[in-house]
C-alpha positions as CSV (number, residue, x, y, z in Angstrom):
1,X,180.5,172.2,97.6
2,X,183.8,170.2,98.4
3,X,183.6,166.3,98.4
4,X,183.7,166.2,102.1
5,X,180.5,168.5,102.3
6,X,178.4,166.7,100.2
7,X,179.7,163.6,101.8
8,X,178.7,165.4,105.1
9,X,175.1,166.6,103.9
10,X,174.4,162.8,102.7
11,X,174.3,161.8,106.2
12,X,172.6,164.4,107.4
13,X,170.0,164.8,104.3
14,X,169.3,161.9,102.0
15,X,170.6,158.9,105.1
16,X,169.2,161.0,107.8
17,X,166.6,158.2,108.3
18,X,169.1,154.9,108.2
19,X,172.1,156.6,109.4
20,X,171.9,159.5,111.0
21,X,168.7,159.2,112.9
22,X,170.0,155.4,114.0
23,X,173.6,156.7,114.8
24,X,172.0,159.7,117.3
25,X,169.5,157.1,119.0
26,X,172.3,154.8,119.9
27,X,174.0,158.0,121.2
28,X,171.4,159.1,123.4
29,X,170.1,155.8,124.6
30,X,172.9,153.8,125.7
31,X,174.6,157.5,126.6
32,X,177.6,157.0,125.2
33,X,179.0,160.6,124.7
34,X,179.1,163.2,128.1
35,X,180.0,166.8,128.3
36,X,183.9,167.2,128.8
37,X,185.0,163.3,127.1
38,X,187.6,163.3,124.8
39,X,186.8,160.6,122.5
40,X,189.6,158.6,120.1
41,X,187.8,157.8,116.8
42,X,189.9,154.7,115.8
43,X,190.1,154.4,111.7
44,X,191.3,151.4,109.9
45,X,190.2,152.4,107.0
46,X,187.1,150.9,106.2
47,X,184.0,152.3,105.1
48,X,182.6,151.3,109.0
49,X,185.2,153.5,110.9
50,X,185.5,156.6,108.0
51,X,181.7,156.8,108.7
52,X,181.5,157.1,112.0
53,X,184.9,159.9,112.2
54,X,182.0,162.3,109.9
55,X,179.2,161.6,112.0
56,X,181.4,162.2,115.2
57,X,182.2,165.2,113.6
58,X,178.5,166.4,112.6
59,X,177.8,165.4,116.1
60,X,180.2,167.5,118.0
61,X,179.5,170.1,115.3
62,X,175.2,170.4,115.9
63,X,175.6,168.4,119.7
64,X,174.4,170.9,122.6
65,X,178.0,170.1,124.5
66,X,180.9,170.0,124.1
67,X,183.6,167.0,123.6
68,X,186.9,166.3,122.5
69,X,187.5,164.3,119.1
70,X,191.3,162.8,117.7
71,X,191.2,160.5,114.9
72,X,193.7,158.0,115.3
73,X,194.9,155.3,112.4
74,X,197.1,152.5,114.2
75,X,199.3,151.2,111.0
76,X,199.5,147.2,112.0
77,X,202.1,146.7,109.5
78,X,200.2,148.3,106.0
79,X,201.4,147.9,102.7
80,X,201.9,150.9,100.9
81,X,199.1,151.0,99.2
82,X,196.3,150.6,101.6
83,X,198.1,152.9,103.6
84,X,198.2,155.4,101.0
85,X,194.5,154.7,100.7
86,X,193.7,155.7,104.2
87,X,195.5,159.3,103.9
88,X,193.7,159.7,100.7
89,X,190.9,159.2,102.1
90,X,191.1,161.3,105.2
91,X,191.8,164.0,103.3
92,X,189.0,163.7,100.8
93,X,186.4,163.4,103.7
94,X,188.3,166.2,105.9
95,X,189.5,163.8,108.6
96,X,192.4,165.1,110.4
97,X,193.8,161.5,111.4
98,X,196.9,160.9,113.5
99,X,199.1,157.9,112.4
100,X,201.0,155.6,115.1
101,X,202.9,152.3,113.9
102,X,202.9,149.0,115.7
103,X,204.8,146.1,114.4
104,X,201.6,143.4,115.1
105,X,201.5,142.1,111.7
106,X,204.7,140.7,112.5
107,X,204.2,139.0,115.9
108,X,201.3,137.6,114.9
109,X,203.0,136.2,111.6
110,X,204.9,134.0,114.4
111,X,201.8,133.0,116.3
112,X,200.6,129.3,116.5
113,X,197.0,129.1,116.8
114,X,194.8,132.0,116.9
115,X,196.2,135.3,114.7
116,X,192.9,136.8,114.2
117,X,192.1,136.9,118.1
118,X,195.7,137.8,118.7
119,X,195.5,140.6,116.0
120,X,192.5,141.9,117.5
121,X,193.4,142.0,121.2
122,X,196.7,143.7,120.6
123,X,194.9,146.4,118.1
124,X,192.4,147.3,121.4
125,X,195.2,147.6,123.5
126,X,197.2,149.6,121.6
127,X,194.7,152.2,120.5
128,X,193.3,152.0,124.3
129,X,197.2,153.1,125.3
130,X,197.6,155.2,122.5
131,X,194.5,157.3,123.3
132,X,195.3,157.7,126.7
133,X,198.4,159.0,125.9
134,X,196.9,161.9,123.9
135,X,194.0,162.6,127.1
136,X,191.5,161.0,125.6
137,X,189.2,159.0,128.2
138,X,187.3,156.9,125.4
139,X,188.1,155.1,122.5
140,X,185.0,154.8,119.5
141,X,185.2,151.7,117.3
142,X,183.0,151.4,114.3
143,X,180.8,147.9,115.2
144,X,177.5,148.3,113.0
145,X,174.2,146.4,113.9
146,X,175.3,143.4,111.7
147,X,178.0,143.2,114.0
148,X,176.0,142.8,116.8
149,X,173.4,140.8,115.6
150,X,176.1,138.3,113.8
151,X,177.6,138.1,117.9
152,X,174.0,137.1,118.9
153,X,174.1,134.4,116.9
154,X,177.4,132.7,116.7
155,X,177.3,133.0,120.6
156,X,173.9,131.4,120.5
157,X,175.7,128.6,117.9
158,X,179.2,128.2,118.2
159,X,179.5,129.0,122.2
160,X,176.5,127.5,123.6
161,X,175.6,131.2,125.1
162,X,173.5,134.1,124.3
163,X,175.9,137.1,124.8
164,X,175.9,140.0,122.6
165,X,178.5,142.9,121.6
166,X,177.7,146.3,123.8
167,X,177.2,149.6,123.0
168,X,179.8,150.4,125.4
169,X,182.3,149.1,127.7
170,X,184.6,149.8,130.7
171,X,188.1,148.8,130.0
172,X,189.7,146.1,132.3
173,X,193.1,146.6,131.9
174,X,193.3,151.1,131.1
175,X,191.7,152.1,134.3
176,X,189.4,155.2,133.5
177,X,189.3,154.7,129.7
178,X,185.9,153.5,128.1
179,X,185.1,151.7,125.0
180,X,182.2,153.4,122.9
181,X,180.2,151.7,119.6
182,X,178.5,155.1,118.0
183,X,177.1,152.8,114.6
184,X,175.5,150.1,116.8
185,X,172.2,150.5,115.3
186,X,173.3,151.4,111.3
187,X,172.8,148.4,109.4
188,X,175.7,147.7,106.9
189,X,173.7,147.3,104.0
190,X,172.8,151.1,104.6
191,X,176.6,152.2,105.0
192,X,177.4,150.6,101.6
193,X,174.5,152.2,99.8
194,X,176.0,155.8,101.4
195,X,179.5,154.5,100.0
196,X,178.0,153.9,96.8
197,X,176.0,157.1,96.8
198,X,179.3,159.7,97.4
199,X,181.5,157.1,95.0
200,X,184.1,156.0,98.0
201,X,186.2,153.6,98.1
202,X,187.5,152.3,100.5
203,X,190.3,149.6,102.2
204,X,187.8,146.3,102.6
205,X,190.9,143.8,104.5
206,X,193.9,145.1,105.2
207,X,195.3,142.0,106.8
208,X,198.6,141.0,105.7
209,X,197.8,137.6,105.2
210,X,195.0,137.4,102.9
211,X,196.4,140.4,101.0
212,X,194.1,139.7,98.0
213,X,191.0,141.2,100.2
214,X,192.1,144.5,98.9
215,X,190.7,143.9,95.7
216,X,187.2,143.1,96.9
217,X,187.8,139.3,97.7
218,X,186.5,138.0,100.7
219,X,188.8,134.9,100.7
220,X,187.8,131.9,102.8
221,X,184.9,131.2,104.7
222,X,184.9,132.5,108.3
223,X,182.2,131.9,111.2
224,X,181.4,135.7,111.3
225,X,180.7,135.4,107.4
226,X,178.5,131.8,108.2
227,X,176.2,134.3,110.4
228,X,175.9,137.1,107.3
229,X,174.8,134.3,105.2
230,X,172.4,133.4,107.4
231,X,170.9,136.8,108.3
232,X,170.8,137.2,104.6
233,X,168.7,134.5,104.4
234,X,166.5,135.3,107.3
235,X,166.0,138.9,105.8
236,X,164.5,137.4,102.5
237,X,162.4,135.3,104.7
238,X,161.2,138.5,106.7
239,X,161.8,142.0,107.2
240,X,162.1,141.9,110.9
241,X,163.8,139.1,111.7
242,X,166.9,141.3,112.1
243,X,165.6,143.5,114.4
244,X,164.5,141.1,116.6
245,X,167.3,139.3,117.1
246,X,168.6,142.9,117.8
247,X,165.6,143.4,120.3
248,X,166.2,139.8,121.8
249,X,168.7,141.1,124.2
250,X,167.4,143.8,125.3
251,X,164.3,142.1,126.4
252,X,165.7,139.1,128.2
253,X,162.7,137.8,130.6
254,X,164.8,135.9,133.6
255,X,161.8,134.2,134.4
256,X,162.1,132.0,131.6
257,X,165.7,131.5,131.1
258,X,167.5,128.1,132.6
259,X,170.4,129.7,133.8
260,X,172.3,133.1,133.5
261,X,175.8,134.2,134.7
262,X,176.2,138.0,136.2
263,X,179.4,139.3,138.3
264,X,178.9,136.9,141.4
265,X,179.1,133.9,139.5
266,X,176.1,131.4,137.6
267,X,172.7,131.1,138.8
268,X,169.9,128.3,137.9
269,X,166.2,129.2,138.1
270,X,166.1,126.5,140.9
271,X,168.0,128.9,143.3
272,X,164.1,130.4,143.4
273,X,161.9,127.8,142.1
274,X,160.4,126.9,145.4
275,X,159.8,130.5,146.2
């Protein structure tokens, strides 16, 4: 077999249980692929986003309708070299990407306070225009379950709040374009041990600014990584900790909760108290 097919029949075979299995239930529960969509996979290079382009693909391959797929790499502002890495990768794992090139490292070189969120909201809206451009009503980004459970928390910390990341999401500002999370329930430890498995290797931080993440160096010490420490602790503690916290918010019992906010504003359980 080629490298790409033996990448593609480790998903399917020896991950079908922590990968594939988990990848088609968050499909079919939180519906996030119809009959007709045409669906931007957005790659930055990372082992997150490559896997998710070949399950998209073994989806659309075996799925029972059909849907569009483009595979779109927004360079930021890459060196040469993790650039390079993302073609070679594509074409190792049969990707057929489409490369667009924005100048964000640069503007947010000149930001004040804030590149990472700044980085982050213009890399959304450019792959949301982008894949509109091309026809495509949905864009898929490759958030894991650490991802979301890690959100949990430093809401739940940092912002006073218990919010989560979603499976999916209508945009606010591309009317009719949708935002679409196919790895929400793959835990990352299980995408590294398939990384591992096929030998891959992939871009880890491509930012500009802390450069020396190429090599496999996390650099400093960020909130998100704060809540991957933790959850690493809680998962030497207990074996389902981390699926609780998952299952927490989807089993959120209003009867018991202070206060809650929804589209018409905040509400306190005294609103009904005397009911």
């Amino acid at each position: 077999m080629e490298k790409y097919q033996e990448v593609e029949r480790s998903i399917i075979k020896k991950y079908r249980k922590e990968i594939w299995n988990r990848f088609t239930s968050a499909v079919v529960q939180y519906k996030l692929i119809k009959e007709g969509d045409k669906i931007a996979v957005c790659i930055s290079g990372g082992k997150d986003s490559m896997l998710m382009a070949k399950c998209m693909q073994e989806i659309q391959r075996h799925g029972k309708f059909y849907f569009g797929l483009e595979f779109l790499v927004m360079d930021p502002g890459y060196n040469a070299l993790n650039r390079q890495r993302i073609i070679d990768n594509a074409s190792i794992l049969n990707i057929p990407i489409k490369i667009f090139e924005t100048k964000i490292f640069d503007v947010v070189a000149e930001a004040d306070q804030s590149p990472c969120y700044l980085c982050a909201k213009m890399r959304r809206g450019y792959l949301y225009s982008k894949a509109k451009e091309i026809g495509c009503n949905k864009i898929a980004l490759g958030h894991h379950f650490d991802d979301v459970i890690e959100t949990v928390l430093m809401s739940m910390l940092y912002g006073a709040e218990i919010k989560t990341m979603m499976p999916k999401l209508h945009s606010t500002n591309f009317e009719g374009m949708e935002l679409i999370r196919p790895l929400y329930m793959v835990k990352e430890e299980d995408i590294l041990k398939w990384k591992r498995y096929n030998d891959l290797q992939f871009i880890q931080c491509a930012c500009r600014f802390t450069e020396n993440c190429v090599l496999g160096d996390n650099g400093g010490v960020s909130k998100r990584q704060e809540m991957k420490t933790l959850i690493k602790k809680f998962r030497q503690t207990s074996s389902y900790i981390d699926q609780n916290i998952f299952n927490s918010v989807h089993n959120v019992n209003l009867n018991t909760v202070i206060g809650y906010t929804d589209k018409n504003g905040k509400h306190s359980f005294l609103e009904h108290y005397d009911e």
